[in-house]
C-alpha positions as CSV (number, residue, x, y, z in Angstrom):
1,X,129.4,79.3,248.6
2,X,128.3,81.5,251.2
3,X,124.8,80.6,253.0
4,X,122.1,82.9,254.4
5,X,121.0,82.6,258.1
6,X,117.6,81.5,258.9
7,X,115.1,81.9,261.9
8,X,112.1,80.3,262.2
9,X,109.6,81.3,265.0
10,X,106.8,79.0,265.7
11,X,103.9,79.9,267.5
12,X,100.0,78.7,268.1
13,X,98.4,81.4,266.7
14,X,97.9,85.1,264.6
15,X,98.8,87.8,266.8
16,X,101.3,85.4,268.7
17,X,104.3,86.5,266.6
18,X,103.6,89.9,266.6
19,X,103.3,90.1,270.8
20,X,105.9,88.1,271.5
21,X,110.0,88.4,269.3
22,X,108.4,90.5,266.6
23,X,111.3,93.3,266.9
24,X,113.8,90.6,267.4
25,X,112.2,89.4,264.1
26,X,112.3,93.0,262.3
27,X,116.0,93.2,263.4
28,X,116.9,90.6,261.6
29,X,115.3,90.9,258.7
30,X,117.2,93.9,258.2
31,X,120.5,92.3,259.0
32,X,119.5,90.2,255.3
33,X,118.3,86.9,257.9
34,X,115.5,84.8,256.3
35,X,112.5,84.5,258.7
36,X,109.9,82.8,258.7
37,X,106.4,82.4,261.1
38,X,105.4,78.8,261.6
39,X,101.8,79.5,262.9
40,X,99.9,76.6,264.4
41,X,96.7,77.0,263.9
42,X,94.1,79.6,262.2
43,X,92.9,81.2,265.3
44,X,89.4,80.5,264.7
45,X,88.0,80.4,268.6
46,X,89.5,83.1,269.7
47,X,88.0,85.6,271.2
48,X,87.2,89.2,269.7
49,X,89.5,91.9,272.2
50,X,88.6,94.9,270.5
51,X,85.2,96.3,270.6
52,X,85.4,98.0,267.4
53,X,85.7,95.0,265.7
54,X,82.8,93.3,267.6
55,X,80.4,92.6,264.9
56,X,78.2,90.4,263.2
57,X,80.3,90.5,260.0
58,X,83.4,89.9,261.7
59,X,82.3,86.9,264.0
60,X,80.5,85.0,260.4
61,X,84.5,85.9,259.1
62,X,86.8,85.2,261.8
63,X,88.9,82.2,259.9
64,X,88.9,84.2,256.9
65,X,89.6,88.0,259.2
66,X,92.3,86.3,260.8
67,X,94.5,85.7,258.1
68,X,94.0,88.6,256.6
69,X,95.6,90.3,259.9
70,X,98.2,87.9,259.7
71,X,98.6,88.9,256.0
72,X,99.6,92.2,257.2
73,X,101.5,92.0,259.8
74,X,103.8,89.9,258.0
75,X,104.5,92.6,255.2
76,X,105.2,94.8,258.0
77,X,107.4,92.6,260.2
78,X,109.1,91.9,256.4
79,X,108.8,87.8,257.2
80,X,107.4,85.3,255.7
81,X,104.7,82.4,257.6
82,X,102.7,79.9,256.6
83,X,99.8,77.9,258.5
84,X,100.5,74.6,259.4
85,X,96.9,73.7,259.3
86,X,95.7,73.2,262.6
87,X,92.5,74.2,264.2
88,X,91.9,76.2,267.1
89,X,91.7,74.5,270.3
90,X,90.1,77.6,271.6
91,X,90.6,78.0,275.8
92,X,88.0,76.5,278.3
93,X,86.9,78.4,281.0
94,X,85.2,76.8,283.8
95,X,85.4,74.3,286.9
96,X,85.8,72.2,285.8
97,X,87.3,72.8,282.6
98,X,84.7,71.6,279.5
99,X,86.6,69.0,277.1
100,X,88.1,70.5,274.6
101,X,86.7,70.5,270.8
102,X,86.7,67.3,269.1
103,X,89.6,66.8,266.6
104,X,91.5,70.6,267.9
105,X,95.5,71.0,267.7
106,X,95.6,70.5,271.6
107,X,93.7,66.9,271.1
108,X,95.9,65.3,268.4
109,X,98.7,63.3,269.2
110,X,102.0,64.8,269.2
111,X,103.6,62.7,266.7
112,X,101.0,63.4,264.5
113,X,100.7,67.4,265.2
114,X,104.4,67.6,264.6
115,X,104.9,66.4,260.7
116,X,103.8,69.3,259.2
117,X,106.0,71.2,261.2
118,X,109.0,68.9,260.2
119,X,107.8,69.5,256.4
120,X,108.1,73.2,257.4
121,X,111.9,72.7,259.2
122,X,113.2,70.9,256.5
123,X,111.5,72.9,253.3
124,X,113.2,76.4,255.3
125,X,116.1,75.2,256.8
126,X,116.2,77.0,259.7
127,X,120.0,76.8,261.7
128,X,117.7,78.4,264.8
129,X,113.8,77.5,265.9
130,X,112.0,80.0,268.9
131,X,109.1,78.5,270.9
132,X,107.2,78.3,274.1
133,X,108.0,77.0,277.2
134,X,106.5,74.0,279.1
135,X,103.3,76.0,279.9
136,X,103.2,77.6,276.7
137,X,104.4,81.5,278.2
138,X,101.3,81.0,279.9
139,X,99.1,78.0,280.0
140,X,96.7,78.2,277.0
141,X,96.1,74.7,275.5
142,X,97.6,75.7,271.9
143,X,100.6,76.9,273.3
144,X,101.1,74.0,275.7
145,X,101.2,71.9,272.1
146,X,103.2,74.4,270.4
147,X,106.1,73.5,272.9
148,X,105.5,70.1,273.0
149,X,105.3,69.5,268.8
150,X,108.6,71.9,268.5
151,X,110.5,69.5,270.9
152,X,109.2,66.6,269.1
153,X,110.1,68.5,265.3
154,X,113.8,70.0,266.6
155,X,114.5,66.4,267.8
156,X,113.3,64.5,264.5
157,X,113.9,67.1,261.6
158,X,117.5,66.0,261.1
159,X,116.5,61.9,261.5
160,X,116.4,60.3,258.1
161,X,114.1,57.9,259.7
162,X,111.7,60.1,261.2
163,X,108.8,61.3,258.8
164,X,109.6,60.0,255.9
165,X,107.1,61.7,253.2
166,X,108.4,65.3,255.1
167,X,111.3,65.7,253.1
168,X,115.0,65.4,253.3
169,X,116.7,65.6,257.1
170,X,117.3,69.0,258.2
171,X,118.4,69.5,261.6
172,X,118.3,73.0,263.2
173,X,121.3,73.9,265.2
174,X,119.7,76.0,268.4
175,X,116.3,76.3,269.9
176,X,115.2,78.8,272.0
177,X,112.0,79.4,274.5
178,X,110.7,82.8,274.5
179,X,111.1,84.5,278.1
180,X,108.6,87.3,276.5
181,X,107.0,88.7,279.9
182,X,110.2,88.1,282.6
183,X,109.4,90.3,286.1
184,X,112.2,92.0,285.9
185,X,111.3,93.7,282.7
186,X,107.9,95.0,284.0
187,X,110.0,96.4,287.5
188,X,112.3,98.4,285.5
189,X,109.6,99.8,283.6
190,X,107.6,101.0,287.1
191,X,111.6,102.7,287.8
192,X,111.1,104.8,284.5
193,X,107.3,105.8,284.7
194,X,108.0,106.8,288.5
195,X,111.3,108.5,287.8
196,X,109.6,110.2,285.1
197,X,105.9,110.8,286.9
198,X,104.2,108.9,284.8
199,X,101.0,106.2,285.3
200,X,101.6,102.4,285.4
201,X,99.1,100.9,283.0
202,X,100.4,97.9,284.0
203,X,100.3,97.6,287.2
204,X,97.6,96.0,288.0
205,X,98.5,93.5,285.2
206,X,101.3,92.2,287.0
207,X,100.2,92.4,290.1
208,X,97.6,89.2,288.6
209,X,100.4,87.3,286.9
210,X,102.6,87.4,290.3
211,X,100.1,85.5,291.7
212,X,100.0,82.5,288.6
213,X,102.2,79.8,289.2
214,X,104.9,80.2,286.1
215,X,107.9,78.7,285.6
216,X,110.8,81.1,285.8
217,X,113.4,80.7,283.3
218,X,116.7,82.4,283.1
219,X,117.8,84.7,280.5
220,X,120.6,83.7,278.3
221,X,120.2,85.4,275.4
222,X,119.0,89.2,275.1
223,X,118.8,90.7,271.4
224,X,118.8,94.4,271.5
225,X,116.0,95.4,269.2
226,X,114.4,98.6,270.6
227,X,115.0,100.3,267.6
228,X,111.9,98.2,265.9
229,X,110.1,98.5,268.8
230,X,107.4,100.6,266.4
231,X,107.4,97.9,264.1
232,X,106.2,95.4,266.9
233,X,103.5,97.6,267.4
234,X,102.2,98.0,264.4
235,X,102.5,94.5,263.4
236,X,100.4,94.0,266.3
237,X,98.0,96.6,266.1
238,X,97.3,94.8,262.6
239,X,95.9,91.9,264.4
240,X,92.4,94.3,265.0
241,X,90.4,91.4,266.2
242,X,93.0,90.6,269.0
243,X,93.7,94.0,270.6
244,X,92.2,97.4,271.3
245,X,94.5,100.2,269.6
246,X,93.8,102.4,272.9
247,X,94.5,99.5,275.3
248,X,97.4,99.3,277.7
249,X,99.6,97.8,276.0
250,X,100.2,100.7,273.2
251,X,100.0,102.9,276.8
252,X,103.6,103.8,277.1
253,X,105.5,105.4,274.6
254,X,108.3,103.2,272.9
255,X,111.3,105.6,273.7
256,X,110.4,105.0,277.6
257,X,109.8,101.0,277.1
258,X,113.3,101.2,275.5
259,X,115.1,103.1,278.5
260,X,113.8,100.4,280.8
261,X,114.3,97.3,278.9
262,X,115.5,97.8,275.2
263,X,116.1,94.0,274.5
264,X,113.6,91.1,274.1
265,X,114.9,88.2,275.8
266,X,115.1,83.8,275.3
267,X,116.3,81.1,277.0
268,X,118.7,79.0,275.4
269,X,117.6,75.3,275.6
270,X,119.3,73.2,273.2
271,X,122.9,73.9,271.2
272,X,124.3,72.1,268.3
273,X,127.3,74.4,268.7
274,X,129.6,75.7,270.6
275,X,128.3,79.1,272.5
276,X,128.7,81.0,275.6
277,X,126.1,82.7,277.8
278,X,124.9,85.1,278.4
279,X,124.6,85.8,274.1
280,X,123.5,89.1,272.5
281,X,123.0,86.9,269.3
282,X,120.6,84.2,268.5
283,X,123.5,82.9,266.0
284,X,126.3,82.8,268.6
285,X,128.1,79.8,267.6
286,X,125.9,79.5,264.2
287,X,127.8,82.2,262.5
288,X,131.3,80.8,263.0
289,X,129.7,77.0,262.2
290,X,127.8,78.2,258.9
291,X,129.9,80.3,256.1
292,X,127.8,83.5,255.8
């Protein structure tokens, strides 16, 4: 009996999966992978990015807006997701920073935060799980739990005596941290736009996030996707709430993204199989352990 490979991708909230692996995710889809979008929580603090979807109607809506937009950018990434229930820690601003809200995701204890996401591993199956880093990819207090339930869920998935009521032991084979924003990426995009005499929108971007203390983690594994680079977009232009269509980030055109950099890139943290790096495949070492 030959198996499919799975991927799951679990991230804190809608727009998340969309801005960060969604070609890698559209790639594989059409390679016949099952994929599937763990999303944390509904995304009910956060804040509206776009001003044409500043409105009255849309703030009395936002739980309900919000997965809607998730709604469709699945069907155009071709995945599917499911909520894990969570609510929005939102992120404090301040000094000092104001508690969080009572009973949030980022409050909960971590054993606790992590069954349903254990449910979710062993319902799907996945043989490979993609997730934050340590500070989240950067240091919002949804992601910071998104890393820390995934380590806790990768770890106890496959333990018969771990979460009992979660279903039968499943455990995932690889787990990767997303390395979504590495410097390198954004310097051999300024090569391009100068080569070709073209603006930086980002410039100024990266010239703040230089200056943020983030951890720097090496690239193991690059997937060449920049073929669904378009899909990416439009998965994430679906998220309306979350980003201006004529921001900065749509700025450059997807052929010149793809000269510089046409890969989205992970670090490899944990292997149930044997696998060299650097990859080009998040199922190096999967494929020859799973008949496919």
């Amino acid at each position: 009996m030959s198996e499919r490979l799975r991927l799951m991708a679990v991230h804190a909230h809608p727009d998340d999966e969309s801005s960060k692996g969604a070609a890698t995710m559209a790639r594989y889809v059409n390679e016949g992978v099952d994929v599937l979008v763990v999303t944390m929580t509904g995304g009910e603090r956060g804040d509206i990015l776009n001003p044409a979807m500043d409105r009255p109607e849309i703030l009395e809506n936002i739980s309900q807006v919000r997965r809607e937009e998730m709604d469709r950018a699945r069907e155009i990434l071709g995945i599917q997701q499911e909520f894990a229930g969570f609510v929005d820690s939102g992120l404090p601003e301040g000094d000092p920073l104001p508690p969080l809200p009572e009973g949030c995701f980022a409050t909960l204890p971590v054993e606790e935060a992590a069954e349903p996401l254990v449910a979710s591993i062993r319902r799907f199956r996945p043989h490979v799980v993609l997730t934050y880093d340590e500070q989240g990819g950067y240091p919002h207090p949804d992601h910071i739990m998104t890393h820390k339930v995934s380590m806790r869920a990768f770890d106890t998935a496959g333990d018969p005596d771990a979460y009992p009521g979660a279903g039968d032991p499943w455990q995932p084979l690889k787990l990767y941290y997303f390395v979504s924003f590495p410097a390198e990426r954004f310097d051999a995009l300024a090569d391009v736009l100068a080569e070709r005499g073209m603006e930086n929108p980002f410039a100024e971007w990266v010239d703040r996030i230089k200056d943020r203390d983030r951890p720097t983690w090496e690239i193991t594994t690059r997937v060449h996707c920049s073929e669904y680079f378009d899909v990416a977009h439009e998965a994430l232009k679906a998220h309306a709430t979350q980003v201006d269509p004529n921001g900065f980030w749509f700025a450059i055109p997807n052929d010149v993204v793809a000269e510089a950099w046409p890969t989205e890139d992970y670090h490899l943290v944990r292997s149930l199989v044997d696998t060299e790096v650097p990859e080009k495949d998040l199922f190096d070492g999967v494929r020859e352990a799973v008949r496919v």
